[in-house]
N, C-alpha and C positions, 0 to 999 in steps of 0.2 A: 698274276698281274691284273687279268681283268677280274678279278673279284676285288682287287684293290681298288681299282679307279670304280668299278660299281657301288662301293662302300663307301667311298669318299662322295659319289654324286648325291648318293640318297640322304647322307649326314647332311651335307648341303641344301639341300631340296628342303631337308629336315627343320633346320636353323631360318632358312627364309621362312617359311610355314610359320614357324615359331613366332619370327616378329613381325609379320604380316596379324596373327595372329590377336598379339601382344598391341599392338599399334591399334589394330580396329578395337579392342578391348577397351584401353583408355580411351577411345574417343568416343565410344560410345557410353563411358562412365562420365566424362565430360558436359556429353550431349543432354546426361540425365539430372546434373547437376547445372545447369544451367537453367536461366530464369528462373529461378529459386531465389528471394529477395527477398527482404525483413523491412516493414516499414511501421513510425509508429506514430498514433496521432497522439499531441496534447490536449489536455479538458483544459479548463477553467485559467491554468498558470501558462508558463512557459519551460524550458528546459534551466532554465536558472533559476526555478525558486526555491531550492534546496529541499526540498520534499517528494513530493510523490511521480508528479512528471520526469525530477532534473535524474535520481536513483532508477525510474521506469527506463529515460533517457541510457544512463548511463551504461545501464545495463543490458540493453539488447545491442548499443554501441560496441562496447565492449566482445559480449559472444562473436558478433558477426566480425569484429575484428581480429579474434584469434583463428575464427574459420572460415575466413576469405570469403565474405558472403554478404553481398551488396546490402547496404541499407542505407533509409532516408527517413527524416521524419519530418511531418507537417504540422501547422499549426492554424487552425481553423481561422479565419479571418472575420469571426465575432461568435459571442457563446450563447448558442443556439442550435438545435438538431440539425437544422435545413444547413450549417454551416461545417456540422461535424461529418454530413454525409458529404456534402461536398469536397472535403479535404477526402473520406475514405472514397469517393469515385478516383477522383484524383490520382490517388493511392495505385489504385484495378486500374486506371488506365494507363498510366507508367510501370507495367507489367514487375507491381509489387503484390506474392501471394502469398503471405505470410503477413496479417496487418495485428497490429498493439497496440490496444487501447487502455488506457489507465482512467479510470474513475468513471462511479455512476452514473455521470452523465450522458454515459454514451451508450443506455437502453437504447434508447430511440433508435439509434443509426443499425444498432444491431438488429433490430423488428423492420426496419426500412430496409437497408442492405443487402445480409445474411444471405436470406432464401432466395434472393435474382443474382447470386453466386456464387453456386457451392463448390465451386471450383478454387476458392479462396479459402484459408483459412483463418480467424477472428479471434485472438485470444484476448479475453477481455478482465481486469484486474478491479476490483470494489462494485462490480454491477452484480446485484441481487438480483432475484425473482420477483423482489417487488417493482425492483426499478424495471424488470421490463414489463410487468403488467401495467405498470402507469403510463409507459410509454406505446401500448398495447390500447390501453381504455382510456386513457387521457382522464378528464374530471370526475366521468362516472365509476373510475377505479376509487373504496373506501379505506386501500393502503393497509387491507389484511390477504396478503397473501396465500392465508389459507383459505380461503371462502373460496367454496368447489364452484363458486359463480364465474371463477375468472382461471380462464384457460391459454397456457398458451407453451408449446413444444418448442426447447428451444434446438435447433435445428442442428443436425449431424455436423457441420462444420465451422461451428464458435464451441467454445468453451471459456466456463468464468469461473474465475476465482475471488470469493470473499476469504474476512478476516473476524477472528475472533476478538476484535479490538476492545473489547471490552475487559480482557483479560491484561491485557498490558497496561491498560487504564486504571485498573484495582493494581495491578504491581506499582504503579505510581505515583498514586494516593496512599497505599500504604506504607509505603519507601517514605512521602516524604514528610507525613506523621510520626513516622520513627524515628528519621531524624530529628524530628523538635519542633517543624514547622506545625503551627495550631490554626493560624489565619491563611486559609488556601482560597484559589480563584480558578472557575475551569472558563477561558476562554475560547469557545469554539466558532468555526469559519460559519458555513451554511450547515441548518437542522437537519442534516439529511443524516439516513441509518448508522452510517458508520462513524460521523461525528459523533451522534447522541448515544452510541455504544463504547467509544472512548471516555464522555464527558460521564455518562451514569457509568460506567467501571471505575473512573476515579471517586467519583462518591463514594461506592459501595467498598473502594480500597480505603479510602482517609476512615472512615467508619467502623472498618473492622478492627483495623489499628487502635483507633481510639476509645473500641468500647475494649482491647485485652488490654491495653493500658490504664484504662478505667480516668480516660482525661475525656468522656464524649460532651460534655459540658463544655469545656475549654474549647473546644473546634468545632471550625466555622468551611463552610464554604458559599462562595459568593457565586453563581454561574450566570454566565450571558452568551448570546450565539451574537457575531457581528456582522452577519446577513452577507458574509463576502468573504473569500479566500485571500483576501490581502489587508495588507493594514494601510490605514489613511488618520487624518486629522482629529474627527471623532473618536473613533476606538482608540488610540492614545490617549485622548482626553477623559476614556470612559476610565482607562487604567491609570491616569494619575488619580483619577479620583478614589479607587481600590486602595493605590498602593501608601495614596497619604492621606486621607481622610477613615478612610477604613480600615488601615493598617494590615491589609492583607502582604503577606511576607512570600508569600510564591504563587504564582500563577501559568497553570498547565492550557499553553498556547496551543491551540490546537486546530489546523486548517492552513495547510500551504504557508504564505507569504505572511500569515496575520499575526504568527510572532514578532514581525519589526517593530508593533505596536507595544505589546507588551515590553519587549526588549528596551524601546527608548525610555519607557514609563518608567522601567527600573532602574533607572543607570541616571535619571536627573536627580541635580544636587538634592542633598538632604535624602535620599533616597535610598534604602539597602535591599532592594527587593532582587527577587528572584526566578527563573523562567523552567519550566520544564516542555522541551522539544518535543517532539510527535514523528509517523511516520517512520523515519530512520533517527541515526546519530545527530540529532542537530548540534551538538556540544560545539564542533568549529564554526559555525557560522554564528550561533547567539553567544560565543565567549569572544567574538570579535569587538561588542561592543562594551563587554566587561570583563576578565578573567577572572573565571568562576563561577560566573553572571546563569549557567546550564546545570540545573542540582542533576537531571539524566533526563530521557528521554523515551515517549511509549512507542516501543517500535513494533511494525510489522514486516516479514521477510520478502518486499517487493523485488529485489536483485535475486534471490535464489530461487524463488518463481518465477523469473522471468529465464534465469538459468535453466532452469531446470523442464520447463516446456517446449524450449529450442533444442535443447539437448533430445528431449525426446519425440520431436518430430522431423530432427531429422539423423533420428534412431527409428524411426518406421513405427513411432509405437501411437502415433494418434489415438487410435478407436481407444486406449485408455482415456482419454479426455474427453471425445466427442459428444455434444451434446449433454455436457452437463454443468454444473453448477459445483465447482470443489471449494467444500469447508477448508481452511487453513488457522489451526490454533498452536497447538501444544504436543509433540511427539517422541518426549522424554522430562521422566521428572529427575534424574538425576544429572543428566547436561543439559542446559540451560539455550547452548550456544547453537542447537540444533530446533526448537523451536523457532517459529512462526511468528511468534508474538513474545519478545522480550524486551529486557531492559540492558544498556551495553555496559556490560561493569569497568570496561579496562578505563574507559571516560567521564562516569559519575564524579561528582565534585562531592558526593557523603560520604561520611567518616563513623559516623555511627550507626547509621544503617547500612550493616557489614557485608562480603560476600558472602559469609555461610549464614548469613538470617536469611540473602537472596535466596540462595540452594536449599532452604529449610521451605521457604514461602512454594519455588517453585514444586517441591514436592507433595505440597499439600494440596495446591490446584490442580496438579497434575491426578494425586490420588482420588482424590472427590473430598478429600477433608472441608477442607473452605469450598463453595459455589459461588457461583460469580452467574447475577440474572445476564442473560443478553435482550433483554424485553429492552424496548425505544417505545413504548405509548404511554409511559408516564415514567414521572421521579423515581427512582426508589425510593423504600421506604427507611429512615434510617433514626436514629441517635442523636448521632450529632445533625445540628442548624445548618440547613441549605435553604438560601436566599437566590432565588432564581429571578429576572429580571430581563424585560422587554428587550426585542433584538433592535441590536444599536441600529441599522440601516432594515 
């Protein structure tokens, strides 16, 4: 009998232990999971301009929504470093350590910021190494990032990622040469790397199309930068003048909001022109003002990069990223859908340029068949006629 009730005390004793145990357990996984926060700033747009911030937006939104995990995002109160840092103090002082930054604008804050606290960590989306040397050297940087004259370590707790944009750019030039289009137009926001890696990858795509078609005669492109991420009065008026005096028949918008410009330009009476979106899928928002009005669009994978660095920090795998600068291109030539930089077939409004010419093209870049320049200090060199012309603003 008394080994009975001995046996029965200790089981007991056992079971309290257990959730005493169990209880300090979770609370101290709680404890470790707490003030853990996601915040993210905008550049230049807002969270609605269908491009880089509203997909940047939507997508750390979204993670932090499936994993219970506070988030906030700011929006600089004018576009300017001293404003970007502002909003990211902002950020650190409302015990946000996990900050998102989308676009090269936000060098600066990272050279300012970073290193007075590495206690944060900075994941930064289209900032180069040049753009933090500019923001490093200011006017006495000559914008070649390899010149051993200019130094600068980016610090164990940012990490950036660029894009190979100039390869989505040659798939959309030469998509929409294949389709039949011969009079193209590359409208881009501001000159900056990753614009003019879009705008010269669709050159070097309409070009390569049209010298295997043996039309490089026939095809034209017109390009302009319109000094600004959104569209206004001018830049429409630059694109009626495209789309009806010059009879350009598509023009690859390129820079945030500055598709609406193009968009209205092709949709006025007498008018049959055509848009190619940038960034992500724009096809819903530019076929709102026409159906159809989106031949496709040069995208780059900002939602499964933004996935996929949340995922892995807090998977404990940081020091893969740390301190560095990650290329993002191309990481299969037989699925498509797993690149970095494509074009969205289920959306395209082409018919002749088919999905297995897409799966044909993307094996060939993938393999080194076709090369694609990523230089931004001058034109390519090309075939066909490119008409380049003064930035609108």
């Amino acid at each position: 009998m008394k080994k009975k009730v001995l046996l029965v005390t200790l089981l007991v004793v056992a079971i309290v232990a257990s959730c005493f145990a169990f209880t300090a357990c979770n609370k101290d996984k709680g404890k470790g999971d707490e003030g853990v926060k996601v915040a993210m700033i905008t550049d230049y747009g807002d969270i609605t301009d269908q491009s880089f911030n509203q997909t940047t937006y939507e997508a750390c939104k979204a993670y932090c929504d499936a994993n219970n995990i506070k988030f906030k995002y700011y929006k600089p109160t004018g576009n300017s470093t001293e404003a970007r840092v502002a909003s990211v103090n902002t950020a650190i002082a409302e015990g946000y350590t996990i900050i998102v930054m989308p676009g090269y604008a936000f060098g600066g804050a990272i050279v300012e910021v970073a290193e007075n606290n590495p206690e944060i960590k900075f994941v930064a989306l289209d900032v180069a190494r040049g753009d933090l040397l500019e923001a490093k050297y200011g006017k006495e940087y000559d914008y070649n990032p390899d010149n051993p004259k200019w130094t600068y370590q980016l610090p164990s707790n940012v990490t950036c990622f660029v894009y190979q944009e100039e390869i989505s750019g040659f798939m959309a030039g030469y998509a929409a040469v294949k389709e039949g289009y011969k009079k193209l137009g590359f409208l881009g926001g501001m000159a900056v790397p990753a614009v003019i890696r879009f705008g010269f990858g669709f050159v070097q795509g309409a070009n390569a199309a049209a010298v295997e078609m043996n039309i490089a005669n026939d095809v034209t492109v017109n390009y302009v930068y319109g000094g600004q991420f959104y569209g206004d009065s001018d830049i429409t008026g630059a694109m009626d003048t495209w789309y009806k005096e010059k009879g350009v028949e598509v023009v690859f918008a390129c820079g945030g909001g500055i598709y609406t410009s193009a968009c209205e330009a092709a949709t006025k009476e007498g008018v049959n022109g055509k848009v190619i979106g940038v960034d992500v899928d724009q096809s819903h928002i530019i076929n709102r003002y026409k159906d159809g009005l989106c031949v496709t669009s040069a995208m780059k994978g900002l939602a499964p990069t933004v996935n996929t660095i949340l995922t892995d920090i807090f998977a404990g795998k940081w020091e893969n990223y740390a301190g560095k600068i990650n290329k993002l291109g191309m990481v299969s030539g037989t699925d498509a859908s797993l690149n970095y930089v494509q074009l969205p077939t289920a959306t395209w409004s082409m018919t002749k340029f088919t999905k297995a010419d897409y799966a044909t093209l993307v094996g060939q870049i993938f393999d080194g068949t076709i090369t694609i320049s990523d230089a931004t200090d001058k034109m390519p060199t090309t075939t066909i006629k490119v008409t380049t012309q003064d930035n609108i603003h």
